[in-house]
C-alpha positions in Angstrom: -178.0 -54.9 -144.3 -177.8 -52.2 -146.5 -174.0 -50.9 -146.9 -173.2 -46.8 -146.3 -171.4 -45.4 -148.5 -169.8 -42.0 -148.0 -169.3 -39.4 -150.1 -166.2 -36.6 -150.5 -167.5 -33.2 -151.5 -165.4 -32.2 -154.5 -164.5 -29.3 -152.9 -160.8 -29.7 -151.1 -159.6 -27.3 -149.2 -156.3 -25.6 -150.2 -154.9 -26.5 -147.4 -155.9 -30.7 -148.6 -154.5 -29.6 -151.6 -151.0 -28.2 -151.0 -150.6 -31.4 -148.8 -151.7 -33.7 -151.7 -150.3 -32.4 -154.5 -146.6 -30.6 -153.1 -145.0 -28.2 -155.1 -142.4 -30.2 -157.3 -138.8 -30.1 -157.0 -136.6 -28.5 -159.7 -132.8 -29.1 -160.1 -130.6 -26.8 -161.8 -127.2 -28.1 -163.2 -124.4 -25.1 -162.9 -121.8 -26.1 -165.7 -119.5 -23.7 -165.9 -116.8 -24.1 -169.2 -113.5 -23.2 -170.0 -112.4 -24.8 -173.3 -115.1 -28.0 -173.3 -115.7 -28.3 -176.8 -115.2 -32.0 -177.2 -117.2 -32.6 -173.4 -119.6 -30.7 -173.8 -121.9 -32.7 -175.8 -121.7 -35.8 -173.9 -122.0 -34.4 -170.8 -125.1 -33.0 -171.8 -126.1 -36.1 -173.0 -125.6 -38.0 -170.1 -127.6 -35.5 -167.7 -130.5 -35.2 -170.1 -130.3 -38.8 -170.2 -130.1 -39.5 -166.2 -133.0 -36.9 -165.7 -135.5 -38.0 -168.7 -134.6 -41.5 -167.0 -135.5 -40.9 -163.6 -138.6 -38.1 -164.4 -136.7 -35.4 -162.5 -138.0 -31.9 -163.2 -134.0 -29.7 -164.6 -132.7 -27.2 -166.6 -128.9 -27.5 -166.8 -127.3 -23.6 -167.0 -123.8 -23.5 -169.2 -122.0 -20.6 -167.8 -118.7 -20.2 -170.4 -116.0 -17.9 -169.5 -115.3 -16.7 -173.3 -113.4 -20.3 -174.6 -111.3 -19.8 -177.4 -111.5 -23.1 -178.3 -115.9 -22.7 -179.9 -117.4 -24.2 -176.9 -120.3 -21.3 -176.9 -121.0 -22.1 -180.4 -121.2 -26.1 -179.5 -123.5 -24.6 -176.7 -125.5 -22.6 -178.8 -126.2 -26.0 -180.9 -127.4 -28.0 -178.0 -129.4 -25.2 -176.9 -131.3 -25.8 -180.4 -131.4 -29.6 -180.2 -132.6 -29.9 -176.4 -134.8 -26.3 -176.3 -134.5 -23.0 -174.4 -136.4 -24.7 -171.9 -133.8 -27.2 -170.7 -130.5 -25.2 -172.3 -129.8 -22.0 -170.8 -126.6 -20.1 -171.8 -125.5 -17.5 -169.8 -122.0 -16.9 -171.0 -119.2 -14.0 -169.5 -116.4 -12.6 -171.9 -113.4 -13.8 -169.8 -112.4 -16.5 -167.0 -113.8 -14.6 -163.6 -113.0 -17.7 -161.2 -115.4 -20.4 -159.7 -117.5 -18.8 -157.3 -118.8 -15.9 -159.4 -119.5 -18.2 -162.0 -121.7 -19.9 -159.3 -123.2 -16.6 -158.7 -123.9 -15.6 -162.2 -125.6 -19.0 -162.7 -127.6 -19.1 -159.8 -129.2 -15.6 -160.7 -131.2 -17.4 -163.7 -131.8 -20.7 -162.2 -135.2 -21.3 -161.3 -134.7 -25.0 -159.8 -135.2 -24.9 -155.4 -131.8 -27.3 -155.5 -128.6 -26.4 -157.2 -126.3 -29.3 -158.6 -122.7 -28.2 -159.3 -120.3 -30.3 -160.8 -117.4 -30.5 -163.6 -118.3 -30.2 -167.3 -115.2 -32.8 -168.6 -116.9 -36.0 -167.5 -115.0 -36.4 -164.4 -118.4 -36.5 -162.3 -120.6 -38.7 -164.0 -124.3 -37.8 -163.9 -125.6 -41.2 -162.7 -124.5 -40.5 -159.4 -127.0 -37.7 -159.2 -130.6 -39.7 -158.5 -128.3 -41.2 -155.8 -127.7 -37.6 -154.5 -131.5 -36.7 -154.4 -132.5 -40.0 -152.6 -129.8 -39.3 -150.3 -130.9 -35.4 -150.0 -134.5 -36.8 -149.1 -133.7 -39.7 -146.9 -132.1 -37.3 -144.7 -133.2 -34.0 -145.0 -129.8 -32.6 -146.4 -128.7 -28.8 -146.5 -126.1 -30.3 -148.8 -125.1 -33.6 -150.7 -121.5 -34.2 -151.8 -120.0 -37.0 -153.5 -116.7 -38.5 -151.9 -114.1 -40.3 -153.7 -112.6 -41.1 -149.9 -116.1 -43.2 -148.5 -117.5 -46.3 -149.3 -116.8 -47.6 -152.8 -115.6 -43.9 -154.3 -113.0 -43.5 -155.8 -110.5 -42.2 -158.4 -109.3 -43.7 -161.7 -107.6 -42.4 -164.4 -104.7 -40.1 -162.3 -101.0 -40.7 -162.0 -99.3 -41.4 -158.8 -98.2 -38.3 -158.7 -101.7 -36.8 -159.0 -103.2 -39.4 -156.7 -100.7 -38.5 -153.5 -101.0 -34.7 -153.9 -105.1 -35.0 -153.3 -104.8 -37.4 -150.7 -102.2 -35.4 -148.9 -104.3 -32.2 -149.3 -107.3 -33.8 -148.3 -105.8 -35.3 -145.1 -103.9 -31.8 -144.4 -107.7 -30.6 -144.5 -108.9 -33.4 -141.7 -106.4 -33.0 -138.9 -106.3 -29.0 -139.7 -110.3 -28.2 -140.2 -111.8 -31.3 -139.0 -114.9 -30.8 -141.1 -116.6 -33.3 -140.9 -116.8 -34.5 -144.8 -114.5 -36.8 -146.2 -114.1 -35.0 -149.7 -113.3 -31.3 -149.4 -111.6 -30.7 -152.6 -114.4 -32.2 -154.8 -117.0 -30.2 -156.9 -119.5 -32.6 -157.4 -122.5 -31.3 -154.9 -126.6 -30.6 -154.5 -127.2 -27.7 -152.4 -130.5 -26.7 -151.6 -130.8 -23.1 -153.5 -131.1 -20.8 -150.3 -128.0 -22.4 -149.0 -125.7 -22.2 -151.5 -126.7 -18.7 -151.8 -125.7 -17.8 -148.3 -122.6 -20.3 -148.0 -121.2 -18.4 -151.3 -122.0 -14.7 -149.5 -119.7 -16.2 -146.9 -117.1 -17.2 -149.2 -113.7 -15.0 -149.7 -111.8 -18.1 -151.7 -110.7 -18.5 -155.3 -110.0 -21.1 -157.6 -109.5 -25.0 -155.9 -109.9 -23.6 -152.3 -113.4 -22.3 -153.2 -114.8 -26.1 -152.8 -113.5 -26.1 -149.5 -114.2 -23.5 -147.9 -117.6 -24.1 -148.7 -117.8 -26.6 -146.3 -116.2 -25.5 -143.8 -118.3 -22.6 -144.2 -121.3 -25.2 -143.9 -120.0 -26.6 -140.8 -120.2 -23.3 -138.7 -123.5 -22.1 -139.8 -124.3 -25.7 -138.9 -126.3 -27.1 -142.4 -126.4 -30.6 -142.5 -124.3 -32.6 -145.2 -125.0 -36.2 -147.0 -122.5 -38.2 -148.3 -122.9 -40.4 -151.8 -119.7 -42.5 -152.8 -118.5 -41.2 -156.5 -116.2 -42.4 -158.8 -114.1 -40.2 -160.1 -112.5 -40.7 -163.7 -110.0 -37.9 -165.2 -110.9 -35.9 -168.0 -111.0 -37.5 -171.3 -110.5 -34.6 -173.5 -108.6 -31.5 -172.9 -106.0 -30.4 -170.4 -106.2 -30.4 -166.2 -106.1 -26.6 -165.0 -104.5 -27.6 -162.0 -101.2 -26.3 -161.9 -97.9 -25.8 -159.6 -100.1 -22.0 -159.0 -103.4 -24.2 -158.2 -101.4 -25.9 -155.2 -99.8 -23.0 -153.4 -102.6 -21.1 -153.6 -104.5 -24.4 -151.9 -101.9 -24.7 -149.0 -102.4 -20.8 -148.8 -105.5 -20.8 -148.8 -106.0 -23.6 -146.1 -103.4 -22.1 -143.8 -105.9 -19.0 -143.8 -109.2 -21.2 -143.1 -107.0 -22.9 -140.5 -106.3 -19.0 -138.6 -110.1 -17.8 -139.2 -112.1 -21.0 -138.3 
């Protein structure tokens, strides 16, 4: 008996063809500097690395708040090396704080997700396939990597250090109950649209900034992921966070604690 043998007319629909072939996802890596010179290179390295790696579609975004120290002009040089294309460098002429450094980035990035994380190789970018498997598996508004979960961790800090980020964390807990085990990190995936309203929400500076944001998250109810991270202290260079840094945290936790 004679098999049939059916033919598809070459002409989809678009409708066959948006669900065959969806639009693909770009990340855009907010890095923003302060006197990075010597980190700079590797960490670009390392992403350019991770992505090439794993085929992910990225454009990394150096945002430098006017470093004495030459890290523009090291920028400028790995915007030669890795193309305009991958390297964009949207510098400001002073220090401006965190969040408008976000802001400033996220004008010129053309990526649907935002990663945000530290530019001294304290957040390693193999971690980040991890947090787009994780974004995908559940459908995350956000991703953030714990040191306080699973097998994160910190390495690297002094006792000292170590006991003043545990204590603020758990202060955070039994004050905010936020349901994230790492509110002082900075190591995230947002999806673009959400980072853009959590930072309209937004009123804090400096270290608080990271936290509010999810608190923030929590009462517009977006969703948040979880990937274990280590975390390993900066290499080269000096920590900015200071006796100032920690009074304006407890201040600034005091005030989430009235208006939450």
């Amino acid at each position: 008996m004679a098999s049939l043998e059916v033919r598809r007319s070459p002409h989809r629909s678009r409708r066959e063809l948006e669900v065959r072939s969806p639009r693909r996802d770009k990340y855009s890596v907010l890095l923003p500097t302060y006197n990075e010179r010597e980190n700079l290179p590797l960490i670009v390295w390392l992403l350019v690395k991770s992505f090439s790696e794993s085929g992910i579609n990225y454009e990394i975004i150096i945002i430098d708040d006017g470093s004495p120290d030459g890290t523009r002009d090291v920028a400028e040089q790995l915007q030669k090396i890795y193309g305009s294309d991958r390297i964009l460098l949207k510098p400001r002429e002073k220090k401006l704080g965190l969040g408008t450094a976000y802001i400033h980035g996220m004008k010129h990035a053309t990526g649907n997700y935002i990663i945000i994380m530290d530019a001294d190789l304290s957040h390693h970018p193999k971690f980040i396939p991890e947090f787009i498997r994780k974004q995908k598996e559940g459908n995350f508004d956000i991703v953030s990597g714990t040191r306080y979960k699973g097998n994160g961790g910190v390495y690297g800090w002094d006792l000292k250090r170590k006991i003043i980020s545990r204590g603020a964390n758990f202060l955070t807990q039994i004050l905010l109950r936020p349901g994230a085990s790492d509110l002082t990190g900075s190591f995230r995936l947002y999806r673009k649209e959400v980072l853009e309203k959590l930072i309209e929400k937004c009123v804090s500076k400096g270290y608080v900034f990271q936290m509010e944001m999810i608190v923030r998250a929590r009462q517009l109810n977006y969703t948040i992921g979880e990937v274990p991270i280590s975390f390993v202290d900066r290499v080269y260079g000096e920590s900015k966070l200071g006796g100032n840094e920690i009074v304006s945290f407890l201040k600034g936790l005091l005030t989430l604690f009235a208006t939450t």
